[in-house]
C-alpha positions as CSV (number, residue, x, y, z in Angstrom):
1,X,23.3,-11.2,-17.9
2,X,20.2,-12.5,-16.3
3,X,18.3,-9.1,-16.9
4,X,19.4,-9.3,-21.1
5,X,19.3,-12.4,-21.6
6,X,16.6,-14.4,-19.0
7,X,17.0,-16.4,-16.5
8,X,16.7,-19.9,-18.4
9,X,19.0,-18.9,-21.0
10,X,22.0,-17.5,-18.5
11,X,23.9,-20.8,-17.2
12,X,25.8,-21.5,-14.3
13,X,28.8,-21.4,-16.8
14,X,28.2,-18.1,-18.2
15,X,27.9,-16.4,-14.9
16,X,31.4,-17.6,-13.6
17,X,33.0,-17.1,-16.8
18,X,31.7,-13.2,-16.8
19,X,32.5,-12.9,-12.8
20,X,36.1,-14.6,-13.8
21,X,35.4,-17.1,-10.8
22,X,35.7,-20.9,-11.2
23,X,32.4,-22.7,-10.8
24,X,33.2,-24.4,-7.6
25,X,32.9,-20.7,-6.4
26,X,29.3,-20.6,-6.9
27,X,28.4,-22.8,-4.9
28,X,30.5,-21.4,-1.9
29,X,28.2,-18.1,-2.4
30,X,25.0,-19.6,-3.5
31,X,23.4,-22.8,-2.6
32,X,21.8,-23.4,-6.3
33,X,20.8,-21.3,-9.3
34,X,17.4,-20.6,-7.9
35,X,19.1,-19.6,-4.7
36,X,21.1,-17.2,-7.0
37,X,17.8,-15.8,-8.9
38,X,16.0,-15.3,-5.3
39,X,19.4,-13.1,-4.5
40,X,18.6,-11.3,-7.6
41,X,15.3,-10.9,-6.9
42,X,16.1,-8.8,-3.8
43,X,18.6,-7.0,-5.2
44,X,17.0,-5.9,-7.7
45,X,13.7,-5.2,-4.7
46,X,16.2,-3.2,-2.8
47,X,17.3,-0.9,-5.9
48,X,13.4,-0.2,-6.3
49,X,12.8,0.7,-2.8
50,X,15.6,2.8,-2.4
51,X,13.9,4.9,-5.6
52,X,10.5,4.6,-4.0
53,X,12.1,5.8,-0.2
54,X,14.0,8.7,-2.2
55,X,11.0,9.9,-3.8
56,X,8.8,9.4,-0.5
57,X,10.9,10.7,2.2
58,X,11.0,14.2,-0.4
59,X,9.6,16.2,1.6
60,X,10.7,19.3,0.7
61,X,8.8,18.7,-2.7
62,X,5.2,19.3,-2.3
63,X,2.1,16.8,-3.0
64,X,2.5,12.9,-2.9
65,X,0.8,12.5,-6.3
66,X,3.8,14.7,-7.5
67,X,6.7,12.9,-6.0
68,X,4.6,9.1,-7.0
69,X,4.9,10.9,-10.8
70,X,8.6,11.7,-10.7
71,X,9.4,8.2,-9.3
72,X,7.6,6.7,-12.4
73,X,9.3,9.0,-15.0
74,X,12.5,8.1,-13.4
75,X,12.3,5.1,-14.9
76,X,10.9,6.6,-17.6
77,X,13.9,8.3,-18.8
78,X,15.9,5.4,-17.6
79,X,14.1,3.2,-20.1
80,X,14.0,6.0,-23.1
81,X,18.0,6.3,-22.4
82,X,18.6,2.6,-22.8
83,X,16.2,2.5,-26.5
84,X,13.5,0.9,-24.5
85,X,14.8,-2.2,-23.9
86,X,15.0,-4.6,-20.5
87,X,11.9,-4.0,-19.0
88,X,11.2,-4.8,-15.3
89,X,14.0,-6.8,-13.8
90,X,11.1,-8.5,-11.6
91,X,8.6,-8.5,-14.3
92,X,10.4,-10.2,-16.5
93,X,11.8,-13.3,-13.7
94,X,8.0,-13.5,-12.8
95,X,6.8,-13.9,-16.6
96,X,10.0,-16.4,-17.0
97,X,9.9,-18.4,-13.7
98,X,6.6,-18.8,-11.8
99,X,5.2,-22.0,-13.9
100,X,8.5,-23.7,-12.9
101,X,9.2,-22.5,-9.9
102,X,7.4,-22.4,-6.6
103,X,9.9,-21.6,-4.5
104,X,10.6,-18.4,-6.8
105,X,7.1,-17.9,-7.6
106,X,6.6,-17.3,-4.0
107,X,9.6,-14.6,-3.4
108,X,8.4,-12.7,-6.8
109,X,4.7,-12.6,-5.8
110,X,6.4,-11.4,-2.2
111,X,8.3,-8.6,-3.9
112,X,5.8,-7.3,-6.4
113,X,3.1,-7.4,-3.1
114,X,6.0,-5.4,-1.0
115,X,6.5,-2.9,-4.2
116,X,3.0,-2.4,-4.4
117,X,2.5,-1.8,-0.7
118,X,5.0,1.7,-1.3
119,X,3.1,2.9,-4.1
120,X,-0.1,2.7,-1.1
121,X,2.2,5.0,0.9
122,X,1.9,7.3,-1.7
123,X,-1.6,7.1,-1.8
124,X,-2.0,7.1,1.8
125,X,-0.1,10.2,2.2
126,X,-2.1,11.9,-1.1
127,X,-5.8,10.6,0.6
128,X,-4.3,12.7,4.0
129,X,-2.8,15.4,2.3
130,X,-6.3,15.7,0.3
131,X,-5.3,15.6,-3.0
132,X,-7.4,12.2,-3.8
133,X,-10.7,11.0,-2.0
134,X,-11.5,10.2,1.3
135,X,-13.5,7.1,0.0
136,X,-10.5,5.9,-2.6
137,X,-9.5,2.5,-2.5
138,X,-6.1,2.6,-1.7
139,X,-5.4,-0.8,-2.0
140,X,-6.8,-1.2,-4.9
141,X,-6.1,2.2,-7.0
142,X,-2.4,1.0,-6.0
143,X,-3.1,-2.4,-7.9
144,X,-4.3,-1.0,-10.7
145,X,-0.9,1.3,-11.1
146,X,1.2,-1.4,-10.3
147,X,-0.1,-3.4,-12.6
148,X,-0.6,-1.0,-15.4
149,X,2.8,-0.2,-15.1
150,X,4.4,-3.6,-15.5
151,X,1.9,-3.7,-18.6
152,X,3.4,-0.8,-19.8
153,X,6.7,-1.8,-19.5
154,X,6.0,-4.9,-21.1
155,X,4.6,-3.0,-24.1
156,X,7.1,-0.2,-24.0
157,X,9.9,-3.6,-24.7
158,X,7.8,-5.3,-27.4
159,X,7.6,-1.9,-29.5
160,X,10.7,-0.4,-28.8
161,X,9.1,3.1,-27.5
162,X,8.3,5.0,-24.7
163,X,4.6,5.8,-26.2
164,X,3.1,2.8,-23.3
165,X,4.8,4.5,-20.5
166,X,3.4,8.1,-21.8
167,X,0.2,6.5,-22.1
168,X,0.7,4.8,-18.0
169,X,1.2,8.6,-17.1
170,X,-1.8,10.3,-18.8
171,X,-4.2,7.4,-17.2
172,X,-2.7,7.4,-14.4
173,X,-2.1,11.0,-13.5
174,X,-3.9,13.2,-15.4
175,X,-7.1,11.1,-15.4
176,X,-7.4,8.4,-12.3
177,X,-4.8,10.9,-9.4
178,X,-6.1,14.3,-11.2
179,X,-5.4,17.3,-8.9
180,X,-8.2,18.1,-7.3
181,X,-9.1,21.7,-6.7
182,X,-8.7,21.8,-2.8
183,X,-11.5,24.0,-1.0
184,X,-11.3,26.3,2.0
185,X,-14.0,24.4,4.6
């Protein structure tokens, strides 16, 4: 409910009603609605980390650049399958909640630091592997995706197509994490 229709406009009320709980019951599990958004928040962390670790710890699929590429296009398809529509369950919390929030502010800029941290492990693993410079920022090149990404998404839900997302891809892969020809020395 939170993810469709935000977090301001999803009430205390509406949750218990759709969980067929009475509202006392809220309260038993969660100590106020922001306590409730911060459990989303992780949940919705833990879903993306599991996709991150599943596409990481592939080992039998060659090249980090590769498996960092099929992790994105996951969601890709995910997103083309549901007509482009809900965007980045953390995106769209941080957009909605961190002027009026610092309690929340803080856990989103904690999770989108921690999601950005795997996509270095990617990176990491590519710059040892060989497959992007020695001297690449890590830190920053994983920045940059991250953050073109969430762009993306927030495009690809504003024009009701994927054509932001193909566009993340190209840059991304095909120009900034190009193969590079690997040499013999």
């Amino acid at each position: 409910m939170v993810h469709k229709n935000g977090y301001n406009n999803t009430s205390i009320n509406d949750i218990c009603k759709a969980a067929g709980v009475p509202k006392g019951s809220f309260y038993y599990y969660f100590g106020s609605k922001d306590d409730y958004a911060a459990q989303i928040i992780s949940f919705y962390y833990d879903f993306m980390f599991s996709m991150q670790k599943k596409h990481l710890d592939n080992v039998e699929e060659k090249g980090a650049i590769k498996r960092l590429r099929d992790f994105f296009n996951d969601f890709k398809h995910y997103f083309q399958d549901n007509k482009c529509s809900g965007g980045c369950p953390i995106g769209n919390l941080a957009q909605e909640l961190s002027d009026s929030s610092e309690f929340l502010r803080e856990k989103l800029a904690d999770t989108l630091e921690a999601t950005k941290k795997n996509i270095e492990l990617f990176l990491m693993e590519a710059k040892a592997q060989n497959e992007i410079p020695s001297e690449a920022d890590i830190q920053g090149t994983a920045d940059f995706i991250f953050n073109s990404w969430e762009g993306s998404l927030m495009r690809m839900k504003v024009t009701k197509s994927i054509a932001p997302m193909e566009l993340f891809d190209m840059m991304i892969f095909d120009i900034l994490l190009k193969e590079r020809k690997k040499t013999n020395k």
